[in-house]
PDB file with SEQRES, HELIX, SHEET and CRYST1 records, atoms N, CA, C and O in Angstrom:
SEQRES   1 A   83  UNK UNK UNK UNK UNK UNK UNK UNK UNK UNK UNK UNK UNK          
SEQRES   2 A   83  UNK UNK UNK UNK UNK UNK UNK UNK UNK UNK UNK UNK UNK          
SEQRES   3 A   83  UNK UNK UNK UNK UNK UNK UNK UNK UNK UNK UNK UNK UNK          
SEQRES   4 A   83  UNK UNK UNK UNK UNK UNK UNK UNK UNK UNK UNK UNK UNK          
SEQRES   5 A   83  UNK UNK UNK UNK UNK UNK UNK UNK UNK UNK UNK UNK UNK          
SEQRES   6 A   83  UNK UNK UNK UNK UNK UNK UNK UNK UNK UNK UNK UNK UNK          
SEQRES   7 A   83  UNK UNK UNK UNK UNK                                          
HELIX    1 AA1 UNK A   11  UNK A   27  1                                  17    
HELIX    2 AA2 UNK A   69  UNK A   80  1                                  12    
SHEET    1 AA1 4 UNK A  32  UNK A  35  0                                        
SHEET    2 AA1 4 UNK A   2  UNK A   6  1                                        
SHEET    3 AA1 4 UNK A  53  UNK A  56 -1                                        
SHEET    4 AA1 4 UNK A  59  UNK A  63 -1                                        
CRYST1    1.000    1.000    1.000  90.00  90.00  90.00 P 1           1          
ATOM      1  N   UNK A   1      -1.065 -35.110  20.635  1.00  0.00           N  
ATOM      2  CA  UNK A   1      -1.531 -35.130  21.999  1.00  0.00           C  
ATOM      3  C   UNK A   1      -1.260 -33.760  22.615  1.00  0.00           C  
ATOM      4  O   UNK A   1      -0.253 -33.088  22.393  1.00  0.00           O  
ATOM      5  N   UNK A   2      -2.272 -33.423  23.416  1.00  0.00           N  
ATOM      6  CA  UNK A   2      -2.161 -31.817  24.184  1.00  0.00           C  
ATOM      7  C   UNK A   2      -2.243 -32.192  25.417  1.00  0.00           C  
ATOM      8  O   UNK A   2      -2.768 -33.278  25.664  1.00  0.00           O  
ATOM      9  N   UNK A   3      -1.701 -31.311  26.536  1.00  0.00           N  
ATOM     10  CA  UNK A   3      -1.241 -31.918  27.520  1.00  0.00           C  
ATOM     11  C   UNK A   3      -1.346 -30.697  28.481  1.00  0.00           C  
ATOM     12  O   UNK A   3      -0.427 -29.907  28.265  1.00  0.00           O  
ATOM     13  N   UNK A   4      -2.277 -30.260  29.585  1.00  0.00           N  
ATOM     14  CA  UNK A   4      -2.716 -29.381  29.486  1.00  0.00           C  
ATOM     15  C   UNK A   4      -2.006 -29.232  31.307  1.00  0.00           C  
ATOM     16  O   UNK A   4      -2.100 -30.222  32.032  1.00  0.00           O  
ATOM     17  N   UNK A   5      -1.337 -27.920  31.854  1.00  0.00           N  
ATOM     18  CA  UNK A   5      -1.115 -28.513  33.299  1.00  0.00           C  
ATOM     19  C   UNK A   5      -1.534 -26.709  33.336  1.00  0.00           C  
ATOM     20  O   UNK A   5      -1.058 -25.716  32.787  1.00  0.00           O  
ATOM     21  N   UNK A   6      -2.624 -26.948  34.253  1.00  0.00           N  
ATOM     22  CA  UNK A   6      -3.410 -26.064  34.950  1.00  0.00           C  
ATOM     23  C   UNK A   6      -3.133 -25.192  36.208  1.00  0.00           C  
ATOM     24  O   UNK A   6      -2.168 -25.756  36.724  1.00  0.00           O  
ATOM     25  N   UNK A   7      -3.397 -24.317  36.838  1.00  0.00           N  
ATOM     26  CA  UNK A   7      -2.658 -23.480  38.087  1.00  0.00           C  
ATOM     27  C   UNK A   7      -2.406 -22.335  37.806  1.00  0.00           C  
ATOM     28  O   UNK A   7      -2.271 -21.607  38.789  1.00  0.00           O  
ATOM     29  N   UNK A   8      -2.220 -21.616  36.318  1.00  0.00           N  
ATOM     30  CA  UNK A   8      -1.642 -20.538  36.091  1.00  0.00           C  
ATOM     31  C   UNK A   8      -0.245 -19.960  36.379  1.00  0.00           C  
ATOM     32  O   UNK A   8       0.666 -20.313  35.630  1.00  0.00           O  
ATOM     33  N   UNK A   9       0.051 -19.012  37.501  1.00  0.00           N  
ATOM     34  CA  UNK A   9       1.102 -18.631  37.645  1.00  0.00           C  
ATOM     35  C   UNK A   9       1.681 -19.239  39.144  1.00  0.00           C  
ATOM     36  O   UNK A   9       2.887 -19.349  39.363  1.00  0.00           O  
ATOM     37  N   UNK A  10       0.787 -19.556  39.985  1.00  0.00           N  
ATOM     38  CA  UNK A  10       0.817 -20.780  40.720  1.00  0.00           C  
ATOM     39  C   UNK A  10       2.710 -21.006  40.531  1.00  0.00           C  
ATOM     40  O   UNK A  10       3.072 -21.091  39.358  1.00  0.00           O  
ATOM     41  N   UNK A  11       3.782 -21.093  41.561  1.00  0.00           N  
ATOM     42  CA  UNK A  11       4.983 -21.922  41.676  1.00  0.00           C  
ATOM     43  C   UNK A  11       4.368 -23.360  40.970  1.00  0.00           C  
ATOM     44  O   UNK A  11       4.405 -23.859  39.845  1.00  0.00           O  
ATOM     45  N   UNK A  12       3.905 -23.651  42.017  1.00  0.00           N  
ATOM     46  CA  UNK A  12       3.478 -25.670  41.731  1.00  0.00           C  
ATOM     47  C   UNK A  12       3.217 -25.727  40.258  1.00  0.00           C  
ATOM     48  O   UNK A  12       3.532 -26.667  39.528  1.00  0.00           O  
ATOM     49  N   UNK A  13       2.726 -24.837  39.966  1.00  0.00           N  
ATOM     50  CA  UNK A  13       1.877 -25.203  38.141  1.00  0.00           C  
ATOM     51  C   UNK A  13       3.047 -24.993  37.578  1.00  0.00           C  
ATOM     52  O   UNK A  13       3.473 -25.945  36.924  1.00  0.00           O  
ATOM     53  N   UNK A  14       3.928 -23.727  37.639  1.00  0.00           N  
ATOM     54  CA  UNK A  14       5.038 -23.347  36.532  1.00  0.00           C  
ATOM     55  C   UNK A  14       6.560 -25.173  36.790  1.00  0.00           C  
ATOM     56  O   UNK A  14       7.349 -25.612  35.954  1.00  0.00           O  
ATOM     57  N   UNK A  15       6.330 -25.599  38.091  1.00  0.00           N  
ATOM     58  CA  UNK A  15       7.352 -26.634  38.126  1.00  0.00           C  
ATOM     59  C   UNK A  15       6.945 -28.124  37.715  1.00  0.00           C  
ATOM     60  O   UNK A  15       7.609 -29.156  37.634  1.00  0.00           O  
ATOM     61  N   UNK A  16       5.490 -27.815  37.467  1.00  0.00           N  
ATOM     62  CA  UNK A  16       4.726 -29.287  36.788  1.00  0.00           C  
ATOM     63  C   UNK A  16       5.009 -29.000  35.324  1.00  0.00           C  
ATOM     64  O   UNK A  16       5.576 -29.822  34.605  1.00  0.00           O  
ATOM     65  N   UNK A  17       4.572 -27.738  34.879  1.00  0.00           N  
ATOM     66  CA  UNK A  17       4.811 -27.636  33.670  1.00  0.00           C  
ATOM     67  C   UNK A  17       6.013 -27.833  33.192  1.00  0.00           C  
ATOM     68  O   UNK A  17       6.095 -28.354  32.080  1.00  0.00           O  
ATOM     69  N   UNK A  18       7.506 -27.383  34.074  1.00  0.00           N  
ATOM     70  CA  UNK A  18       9.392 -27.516  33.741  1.00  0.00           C  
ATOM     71  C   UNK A  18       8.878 -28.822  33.370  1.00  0.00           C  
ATOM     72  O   UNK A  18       8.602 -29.208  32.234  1.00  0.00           O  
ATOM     73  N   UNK A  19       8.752 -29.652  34.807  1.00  0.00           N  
ATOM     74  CA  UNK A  19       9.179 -31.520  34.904  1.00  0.00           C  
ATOM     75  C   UNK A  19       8.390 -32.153  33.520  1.00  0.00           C  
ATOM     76  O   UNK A  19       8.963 -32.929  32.757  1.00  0.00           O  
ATOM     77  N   UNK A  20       7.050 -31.714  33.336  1.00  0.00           N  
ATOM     78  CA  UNK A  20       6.079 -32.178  32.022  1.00  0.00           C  
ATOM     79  C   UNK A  20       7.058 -32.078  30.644  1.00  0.00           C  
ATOM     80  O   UNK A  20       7.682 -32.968  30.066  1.00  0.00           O  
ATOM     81  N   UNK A  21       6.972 -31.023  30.432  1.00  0.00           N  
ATOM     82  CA  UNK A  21       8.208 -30.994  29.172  1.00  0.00           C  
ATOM     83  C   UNK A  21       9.312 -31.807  29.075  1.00  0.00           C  
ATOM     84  O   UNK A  21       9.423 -32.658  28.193  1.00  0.00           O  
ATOM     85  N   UNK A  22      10.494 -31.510  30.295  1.00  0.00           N  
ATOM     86  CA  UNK A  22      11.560 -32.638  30.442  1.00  0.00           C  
ATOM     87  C   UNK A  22      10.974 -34.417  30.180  1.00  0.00           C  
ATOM     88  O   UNK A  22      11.554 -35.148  29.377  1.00  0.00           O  
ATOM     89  N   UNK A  23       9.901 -34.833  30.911  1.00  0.00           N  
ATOM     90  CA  UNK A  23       9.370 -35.879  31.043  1.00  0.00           C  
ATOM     91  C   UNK A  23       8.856 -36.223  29.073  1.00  0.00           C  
ATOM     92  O   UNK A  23       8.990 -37.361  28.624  1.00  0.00           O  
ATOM     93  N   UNK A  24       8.357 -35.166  28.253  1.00  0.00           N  
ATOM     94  CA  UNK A  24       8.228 -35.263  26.810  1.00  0.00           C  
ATOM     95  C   UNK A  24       9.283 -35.494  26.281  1.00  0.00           C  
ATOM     96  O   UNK A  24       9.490 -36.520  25.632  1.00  0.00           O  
ATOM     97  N   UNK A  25      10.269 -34.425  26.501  1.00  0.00           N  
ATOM     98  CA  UNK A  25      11.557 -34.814  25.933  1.00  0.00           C  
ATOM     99  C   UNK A  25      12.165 -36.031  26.005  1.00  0.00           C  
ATOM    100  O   UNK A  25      12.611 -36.620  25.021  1.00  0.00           O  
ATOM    101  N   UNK A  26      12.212 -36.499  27.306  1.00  0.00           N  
ATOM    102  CA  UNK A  26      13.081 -37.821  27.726  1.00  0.00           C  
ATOM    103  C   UNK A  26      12.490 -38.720  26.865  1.00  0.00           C  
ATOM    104  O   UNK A  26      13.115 -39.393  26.046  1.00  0.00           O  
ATOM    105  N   UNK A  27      11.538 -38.741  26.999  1.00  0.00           N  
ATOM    106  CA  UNK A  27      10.255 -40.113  26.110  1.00  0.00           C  
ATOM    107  C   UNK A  27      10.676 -39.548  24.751  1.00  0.00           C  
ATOM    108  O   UNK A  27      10.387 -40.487  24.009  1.00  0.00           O  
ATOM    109  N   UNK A  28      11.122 -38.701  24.069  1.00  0.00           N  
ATOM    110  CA  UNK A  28      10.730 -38.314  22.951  1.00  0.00           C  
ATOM    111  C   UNK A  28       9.362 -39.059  22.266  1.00  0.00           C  
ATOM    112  O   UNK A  28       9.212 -39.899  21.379  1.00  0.00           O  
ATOM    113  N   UNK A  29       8.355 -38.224  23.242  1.00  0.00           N  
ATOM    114  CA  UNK A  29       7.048 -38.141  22.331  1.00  0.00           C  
ATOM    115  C   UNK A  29       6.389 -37.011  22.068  1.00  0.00           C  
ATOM    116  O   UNK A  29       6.251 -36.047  22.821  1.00  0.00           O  
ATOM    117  N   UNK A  30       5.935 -37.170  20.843  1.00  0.00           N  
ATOM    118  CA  UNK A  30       5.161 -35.901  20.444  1.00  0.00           C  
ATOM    119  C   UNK A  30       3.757 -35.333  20.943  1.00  0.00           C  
ATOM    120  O   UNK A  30       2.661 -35.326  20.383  1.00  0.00           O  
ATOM    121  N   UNK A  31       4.041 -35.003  21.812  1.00  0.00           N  
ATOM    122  CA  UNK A  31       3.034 -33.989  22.371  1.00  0.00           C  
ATOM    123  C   UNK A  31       3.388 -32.382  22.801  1.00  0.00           C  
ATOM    124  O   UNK A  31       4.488 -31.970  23.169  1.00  0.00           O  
ATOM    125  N   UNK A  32       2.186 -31.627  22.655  1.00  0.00           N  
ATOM    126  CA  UNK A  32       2.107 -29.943  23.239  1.00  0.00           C  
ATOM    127  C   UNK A  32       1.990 -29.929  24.730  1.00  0.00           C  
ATOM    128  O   UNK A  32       0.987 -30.518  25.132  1.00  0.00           O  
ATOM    129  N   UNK A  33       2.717 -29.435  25.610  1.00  0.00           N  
ATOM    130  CA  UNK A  33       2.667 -28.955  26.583  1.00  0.00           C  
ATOM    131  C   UNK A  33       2.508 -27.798  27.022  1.00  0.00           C  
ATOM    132  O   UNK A  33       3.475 -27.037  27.051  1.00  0.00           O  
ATOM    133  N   UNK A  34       1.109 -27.343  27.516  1.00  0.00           N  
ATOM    134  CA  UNK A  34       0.529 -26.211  27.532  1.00  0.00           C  
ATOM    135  C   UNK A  34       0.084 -25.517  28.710  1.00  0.00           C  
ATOM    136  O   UNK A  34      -1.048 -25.866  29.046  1.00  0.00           O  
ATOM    137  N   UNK A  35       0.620 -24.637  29.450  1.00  0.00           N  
ATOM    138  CA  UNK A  35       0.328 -24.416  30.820  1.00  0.00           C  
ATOM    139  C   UNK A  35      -0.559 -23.357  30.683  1.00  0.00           C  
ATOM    140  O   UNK A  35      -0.461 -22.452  29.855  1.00  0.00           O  
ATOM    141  N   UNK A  36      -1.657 -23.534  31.737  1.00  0.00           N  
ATOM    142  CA  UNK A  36      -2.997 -22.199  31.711  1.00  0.00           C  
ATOM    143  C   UNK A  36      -3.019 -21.847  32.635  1.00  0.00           C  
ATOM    144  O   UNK A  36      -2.207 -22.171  33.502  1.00  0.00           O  
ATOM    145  N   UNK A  37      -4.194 -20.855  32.829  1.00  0.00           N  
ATOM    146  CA  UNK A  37      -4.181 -20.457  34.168  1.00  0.00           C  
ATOM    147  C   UNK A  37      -5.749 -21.224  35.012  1.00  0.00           C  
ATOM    148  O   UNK A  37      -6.239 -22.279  34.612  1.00  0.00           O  
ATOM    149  N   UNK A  38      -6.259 -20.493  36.088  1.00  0.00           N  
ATOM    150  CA  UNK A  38      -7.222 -22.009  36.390  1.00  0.00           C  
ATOM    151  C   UNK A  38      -8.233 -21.608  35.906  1.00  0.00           C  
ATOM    152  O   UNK A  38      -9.177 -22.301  36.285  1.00  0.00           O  
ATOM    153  N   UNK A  39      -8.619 -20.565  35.026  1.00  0.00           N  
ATOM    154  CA  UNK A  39      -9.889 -20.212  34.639  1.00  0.00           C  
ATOM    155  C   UNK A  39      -9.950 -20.475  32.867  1.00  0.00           C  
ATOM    156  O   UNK A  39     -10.724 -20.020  32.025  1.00  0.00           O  
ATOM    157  N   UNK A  40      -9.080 -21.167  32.778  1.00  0.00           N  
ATOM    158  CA  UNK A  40      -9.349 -21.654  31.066  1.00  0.00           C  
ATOM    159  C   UNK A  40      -9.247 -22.842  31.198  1.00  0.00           C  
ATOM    160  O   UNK A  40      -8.357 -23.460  30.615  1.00  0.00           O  
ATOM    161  N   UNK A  41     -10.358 -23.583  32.197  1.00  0.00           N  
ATOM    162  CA  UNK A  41     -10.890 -25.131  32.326  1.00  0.00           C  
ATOM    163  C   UNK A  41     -12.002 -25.492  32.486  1.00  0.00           C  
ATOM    164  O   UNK A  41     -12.362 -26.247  33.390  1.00  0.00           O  
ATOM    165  N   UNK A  42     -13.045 -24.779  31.232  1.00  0.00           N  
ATOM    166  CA  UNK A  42     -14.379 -25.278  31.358  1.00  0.00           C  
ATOM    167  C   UNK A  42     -14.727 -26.202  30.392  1.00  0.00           C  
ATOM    168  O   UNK A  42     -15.892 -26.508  30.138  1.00  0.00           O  
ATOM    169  N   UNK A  43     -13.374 -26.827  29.636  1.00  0.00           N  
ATOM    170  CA  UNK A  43     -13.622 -27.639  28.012  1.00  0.00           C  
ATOM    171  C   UNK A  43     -13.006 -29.215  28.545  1.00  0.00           C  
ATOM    172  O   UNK A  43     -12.883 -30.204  27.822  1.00  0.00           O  
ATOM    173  N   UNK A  44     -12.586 -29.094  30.380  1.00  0.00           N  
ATOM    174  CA  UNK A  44     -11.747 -30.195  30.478  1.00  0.00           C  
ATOM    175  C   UNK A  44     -13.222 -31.343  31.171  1.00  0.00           C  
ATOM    176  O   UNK A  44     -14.164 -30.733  31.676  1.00  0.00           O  
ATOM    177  N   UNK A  45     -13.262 -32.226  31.151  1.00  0.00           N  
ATOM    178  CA  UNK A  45     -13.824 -33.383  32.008  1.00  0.00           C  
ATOM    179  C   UNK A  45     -13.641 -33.450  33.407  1.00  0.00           C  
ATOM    180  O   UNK A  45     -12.509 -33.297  33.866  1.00  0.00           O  
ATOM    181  N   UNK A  46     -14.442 -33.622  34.014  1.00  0.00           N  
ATOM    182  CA  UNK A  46     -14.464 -33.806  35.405  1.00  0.00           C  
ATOM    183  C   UNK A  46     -14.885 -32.245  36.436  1.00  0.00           C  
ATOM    184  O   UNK A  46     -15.641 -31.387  35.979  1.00  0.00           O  
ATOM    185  N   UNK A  47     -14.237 -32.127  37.844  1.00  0.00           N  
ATOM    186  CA  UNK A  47     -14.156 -31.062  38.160  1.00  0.00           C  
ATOM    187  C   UNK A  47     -12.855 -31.712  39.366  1.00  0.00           C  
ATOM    188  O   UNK A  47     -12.516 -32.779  39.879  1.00  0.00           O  
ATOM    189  N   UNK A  48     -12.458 -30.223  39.359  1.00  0.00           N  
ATOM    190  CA  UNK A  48     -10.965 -30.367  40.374  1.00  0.00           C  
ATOM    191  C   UNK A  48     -10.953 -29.384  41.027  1.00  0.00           C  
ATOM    192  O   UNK A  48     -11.312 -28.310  40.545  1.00  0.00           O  
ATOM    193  N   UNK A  49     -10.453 -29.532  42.547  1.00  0.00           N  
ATOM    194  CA  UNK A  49     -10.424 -27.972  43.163  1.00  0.00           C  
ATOM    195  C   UNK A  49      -9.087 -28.033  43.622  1.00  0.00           C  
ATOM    196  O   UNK A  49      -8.917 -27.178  44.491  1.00  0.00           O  
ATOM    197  N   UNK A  50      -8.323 -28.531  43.448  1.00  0.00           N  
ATOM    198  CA  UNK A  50      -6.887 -28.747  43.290  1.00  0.00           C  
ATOM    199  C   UNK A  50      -5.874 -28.507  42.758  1.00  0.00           C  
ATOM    200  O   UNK A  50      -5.180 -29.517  42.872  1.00  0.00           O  
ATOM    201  N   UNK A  51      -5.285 -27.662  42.162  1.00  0.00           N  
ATOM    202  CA  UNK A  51      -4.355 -27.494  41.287  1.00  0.00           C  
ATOM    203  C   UNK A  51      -2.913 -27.558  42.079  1.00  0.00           C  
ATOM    204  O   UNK A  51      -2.923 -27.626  43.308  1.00  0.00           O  
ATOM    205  N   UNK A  52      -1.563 -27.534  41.286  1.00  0.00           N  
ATOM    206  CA  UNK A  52      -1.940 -27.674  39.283  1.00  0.00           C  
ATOM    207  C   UNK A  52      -2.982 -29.286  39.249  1.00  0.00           C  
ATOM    208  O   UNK A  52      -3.349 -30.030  40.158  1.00  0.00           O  
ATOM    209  N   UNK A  53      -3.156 -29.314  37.992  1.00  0.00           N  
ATOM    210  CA  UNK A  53      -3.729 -30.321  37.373  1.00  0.00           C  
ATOM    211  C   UNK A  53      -3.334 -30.325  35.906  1.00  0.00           C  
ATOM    212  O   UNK A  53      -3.357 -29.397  35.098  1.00  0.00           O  
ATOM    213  N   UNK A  54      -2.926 -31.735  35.737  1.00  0.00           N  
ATOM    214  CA  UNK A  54      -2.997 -32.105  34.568  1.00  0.00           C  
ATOM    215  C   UNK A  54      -4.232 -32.928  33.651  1.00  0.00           C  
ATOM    216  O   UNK A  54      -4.934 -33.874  34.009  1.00  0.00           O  
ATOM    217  N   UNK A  55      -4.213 -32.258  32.453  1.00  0.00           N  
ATOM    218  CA  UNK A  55      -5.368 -32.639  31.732  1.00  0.00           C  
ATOM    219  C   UNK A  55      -4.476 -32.960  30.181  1.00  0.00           C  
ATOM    220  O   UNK A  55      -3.706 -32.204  29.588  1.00  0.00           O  
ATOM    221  N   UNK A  56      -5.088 -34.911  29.676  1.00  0.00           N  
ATOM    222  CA  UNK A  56      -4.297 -34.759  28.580  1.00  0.00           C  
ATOM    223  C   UNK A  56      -5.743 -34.899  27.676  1.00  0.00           C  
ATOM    224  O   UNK A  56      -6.796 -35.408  28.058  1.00  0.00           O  
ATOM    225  N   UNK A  57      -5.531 -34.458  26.736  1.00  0.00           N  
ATOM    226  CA  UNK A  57      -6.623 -34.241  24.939  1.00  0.00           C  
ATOM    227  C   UNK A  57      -7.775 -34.075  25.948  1.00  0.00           C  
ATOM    228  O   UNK A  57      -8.652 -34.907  25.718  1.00  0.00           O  
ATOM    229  N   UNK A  58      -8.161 -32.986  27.363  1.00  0.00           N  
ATOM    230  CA  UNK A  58      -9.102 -32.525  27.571  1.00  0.00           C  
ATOM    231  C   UNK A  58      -9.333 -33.519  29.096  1.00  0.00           C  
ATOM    232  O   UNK A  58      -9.658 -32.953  30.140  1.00  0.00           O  
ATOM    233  N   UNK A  59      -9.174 -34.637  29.053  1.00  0.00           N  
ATOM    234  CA  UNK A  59      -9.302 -35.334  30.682  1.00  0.00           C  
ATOM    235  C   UNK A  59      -8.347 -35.094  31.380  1.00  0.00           C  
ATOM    236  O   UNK A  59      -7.181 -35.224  31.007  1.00  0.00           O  
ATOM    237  N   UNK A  60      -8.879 -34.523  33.035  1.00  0.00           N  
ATOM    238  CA  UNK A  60      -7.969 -34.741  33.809  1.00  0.00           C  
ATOM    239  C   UNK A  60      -7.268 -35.839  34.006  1.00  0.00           C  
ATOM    240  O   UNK A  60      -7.961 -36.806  33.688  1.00  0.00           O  
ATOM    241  N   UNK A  61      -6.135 -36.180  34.410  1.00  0.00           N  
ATOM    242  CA  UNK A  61      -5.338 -37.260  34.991  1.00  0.00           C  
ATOM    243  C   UNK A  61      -4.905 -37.326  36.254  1.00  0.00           C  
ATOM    244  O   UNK A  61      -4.783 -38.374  36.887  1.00  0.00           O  
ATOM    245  N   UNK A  62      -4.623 -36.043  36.723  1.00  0.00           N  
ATOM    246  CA  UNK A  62      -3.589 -35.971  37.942  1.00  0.00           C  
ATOM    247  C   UNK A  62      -3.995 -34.414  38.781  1.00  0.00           C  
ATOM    248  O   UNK A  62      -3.845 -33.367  38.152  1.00  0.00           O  
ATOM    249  N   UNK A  63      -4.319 -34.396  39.689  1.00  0.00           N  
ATOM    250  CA  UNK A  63      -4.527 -33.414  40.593  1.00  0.00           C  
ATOM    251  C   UNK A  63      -3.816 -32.489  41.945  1.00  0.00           C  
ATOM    252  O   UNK A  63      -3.803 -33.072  43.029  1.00  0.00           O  
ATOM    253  N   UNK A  64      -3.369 -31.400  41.894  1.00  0.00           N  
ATOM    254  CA  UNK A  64      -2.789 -31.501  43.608  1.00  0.00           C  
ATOM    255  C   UNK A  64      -1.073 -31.859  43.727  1.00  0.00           C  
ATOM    256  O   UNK A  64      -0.294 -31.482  44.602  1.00  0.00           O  
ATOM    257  N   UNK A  65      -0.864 -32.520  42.802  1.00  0.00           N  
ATOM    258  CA  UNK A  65       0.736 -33.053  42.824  1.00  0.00           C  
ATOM    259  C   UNK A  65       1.697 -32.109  42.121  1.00  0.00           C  
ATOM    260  O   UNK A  65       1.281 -31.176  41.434  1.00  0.00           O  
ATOM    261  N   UNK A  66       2.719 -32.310  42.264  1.00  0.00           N  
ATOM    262  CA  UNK A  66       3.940 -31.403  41.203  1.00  0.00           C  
ATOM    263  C   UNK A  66       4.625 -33.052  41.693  1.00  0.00           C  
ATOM    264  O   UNK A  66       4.960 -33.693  42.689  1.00  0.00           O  
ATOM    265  N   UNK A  67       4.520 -33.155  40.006  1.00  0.00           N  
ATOM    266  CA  UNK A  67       5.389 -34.766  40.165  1.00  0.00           C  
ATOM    267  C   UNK A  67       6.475 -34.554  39.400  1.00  0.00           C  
ATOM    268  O   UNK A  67       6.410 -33.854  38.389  1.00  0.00           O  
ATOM    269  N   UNK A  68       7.796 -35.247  39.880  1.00  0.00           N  
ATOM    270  CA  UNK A  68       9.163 -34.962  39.098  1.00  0.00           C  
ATOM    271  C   UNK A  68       9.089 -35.190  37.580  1.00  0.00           C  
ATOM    272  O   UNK A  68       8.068 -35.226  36.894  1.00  0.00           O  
ATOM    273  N   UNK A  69       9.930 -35.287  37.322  1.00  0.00           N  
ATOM    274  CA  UNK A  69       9.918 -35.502  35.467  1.00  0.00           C  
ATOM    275  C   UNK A  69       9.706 -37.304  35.607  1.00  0.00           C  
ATOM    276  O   UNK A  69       8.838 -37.697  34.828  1.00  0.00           O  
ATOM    277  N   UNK A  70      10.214 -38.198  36.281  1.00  0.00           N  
ATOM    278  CA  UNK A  70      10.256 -39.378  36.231  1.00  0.00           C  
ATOM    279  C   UNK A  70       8.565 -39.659  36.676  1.00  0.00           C  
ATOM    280  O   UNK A  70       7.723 -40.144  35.919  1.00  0.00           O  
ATOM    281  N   UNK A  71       8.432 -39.405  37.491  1.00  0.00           N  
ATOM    282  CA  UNK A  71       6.767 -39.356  37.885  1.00  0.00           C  
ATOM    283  C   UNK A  71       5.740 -38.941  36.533  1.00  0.00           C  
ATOM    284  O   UNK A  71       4.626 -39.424  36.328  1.00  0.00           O  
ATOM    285  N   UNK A  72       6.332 -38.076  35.817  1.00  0.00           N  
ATOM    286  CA  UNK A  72       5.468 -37.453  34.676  1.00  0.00           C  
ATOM    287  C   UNK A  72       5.665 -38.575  33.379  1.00  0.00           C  
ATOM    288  O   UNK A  72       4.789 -38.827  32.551  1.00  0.00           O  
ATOM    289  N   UNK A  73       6.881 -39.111  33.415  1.00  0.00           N  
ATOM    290  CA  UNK A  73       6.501 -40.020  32.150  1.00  0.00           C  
ATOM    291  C   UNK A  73       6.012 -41.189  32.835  1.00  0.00           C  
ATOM    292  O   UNK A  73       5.817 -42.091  32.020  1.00  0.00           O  
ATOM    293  N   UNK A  74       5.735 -41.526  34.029  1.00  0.00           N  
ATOM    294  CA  UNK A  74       5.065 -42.656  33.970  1.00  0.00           C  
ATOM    295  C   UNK A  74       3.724 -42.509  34.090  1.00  0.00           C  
ATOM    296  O   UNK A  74       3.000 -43.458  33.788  1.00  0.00           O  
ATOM    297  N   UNK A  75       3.190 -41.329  34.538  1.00  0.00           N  
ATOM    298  CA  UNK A  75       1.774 -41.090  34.540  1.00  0.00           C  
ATOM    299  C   UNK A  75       1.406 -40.870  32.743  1.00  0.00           C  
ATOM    300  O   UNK A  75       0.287 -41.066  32.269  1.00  0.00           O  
ATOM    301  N   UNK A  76       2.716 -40.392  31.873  1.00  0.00           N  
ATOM    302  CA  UNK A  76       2.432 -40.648  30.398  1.00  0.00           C  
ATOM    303  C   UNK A  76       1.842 -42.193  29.996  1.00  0.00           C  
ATOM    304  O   UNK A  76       0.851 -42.740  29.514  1.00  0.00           O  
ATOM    305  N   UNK A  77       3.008 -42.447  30.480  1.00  0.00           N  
ATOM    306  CA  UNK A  77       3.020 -44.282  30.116  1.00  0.00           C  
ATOM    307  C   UNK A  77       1.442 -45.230  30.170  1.00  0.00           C  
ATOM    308  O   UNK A  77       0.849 -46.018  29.433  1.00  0.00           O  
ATOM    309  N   UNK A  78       1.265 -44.688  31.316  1.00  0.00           N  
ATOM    310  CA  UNK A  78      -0.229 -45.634  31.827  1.00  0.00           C  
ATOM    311  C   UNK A  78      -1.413 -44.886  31.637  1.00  0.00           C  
ATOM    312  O   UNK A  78      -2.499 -45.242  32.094  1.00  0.00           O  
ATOM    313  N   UNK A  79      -1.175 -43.535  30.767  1.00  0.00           N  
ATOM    314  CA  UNK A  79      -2.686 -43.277  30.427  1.00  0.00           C  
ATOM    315  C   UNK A  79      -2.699 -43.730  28.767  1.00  0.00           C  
ATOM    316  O   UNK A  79      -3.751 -43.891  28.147  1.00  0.00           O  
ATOM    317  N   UNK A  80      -1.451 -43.888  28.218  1.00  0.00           N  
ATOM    318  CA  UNK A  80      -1.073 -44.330  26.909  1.00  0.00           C  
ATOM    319  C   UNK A  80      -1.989 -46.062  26.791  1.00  0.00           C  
ATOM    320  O   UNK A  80      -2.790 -46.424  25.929  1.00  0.00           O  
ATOM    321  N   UNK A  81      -1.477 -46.818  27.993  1.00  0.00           N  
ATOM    322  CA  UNK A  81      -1.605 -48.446  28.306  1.00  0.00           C  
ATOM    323  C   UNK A  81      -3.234 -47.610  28.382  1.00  0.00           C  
ATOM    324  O   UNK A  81      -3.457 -47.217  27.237  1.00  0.00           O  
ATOM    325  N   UNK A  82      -4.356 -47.237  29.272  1.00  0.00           N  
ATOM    326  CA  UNK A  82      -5.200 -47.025  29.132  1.00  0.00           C  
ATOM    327  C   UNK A  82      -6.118 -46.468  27.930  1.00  0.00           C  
ATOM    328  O   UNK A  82      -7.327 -46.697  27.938  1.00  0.00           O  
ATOM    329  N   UNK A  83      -5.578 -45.815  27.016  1.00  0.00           N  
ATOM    330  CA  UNK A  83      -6.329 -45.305  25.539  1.00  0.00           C  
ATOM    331  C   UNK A  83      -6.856 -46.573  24.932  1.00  0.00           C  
ATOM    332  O   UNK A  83      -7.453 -46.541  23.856  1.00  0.00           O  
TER     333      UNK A  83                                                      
END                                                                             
């Protein structure tokens, strides 16, 4: 799983990306956590004018937020229950 949190150098993007990782770790699940900047998002689904944004295996999920690490594994959790 790739896990994509968007914004670039953006504060908000670099502290979605900290909490995203911590939130992998805690779960110990295997996924890449990959932070971009906002112009390497023409391969994702949807459109967002919001950042950061998270995008997992290419769909957005989450827009506009910097969610804590506890917030991040549950937005893991329920796109997992959704696949």
């Amino acid at each position: 799983m790739r896990i994509e949190i968007i914004g670039g150098q953006e504060t908000a993007a670099k502290s979605l990306h900290k909490n995203m990782e911590q939130a992998v770790l805690n779960m110990e699940f295997p996924a890449e956590v990959v932070l971009k900047g906002n112009n390497d998002k023409p391969d994702l689904q949807g459109s967002f004018p919001n950042s950061p944004v998270v995008a997992i295996d290419g769909r957005v999920i989450c827009e506009g937020k910097v969610l804590s690490p506890s917030e991040c594994s549950k937005l893991l959790a329920n796109y997992l229950v959704g696949i």
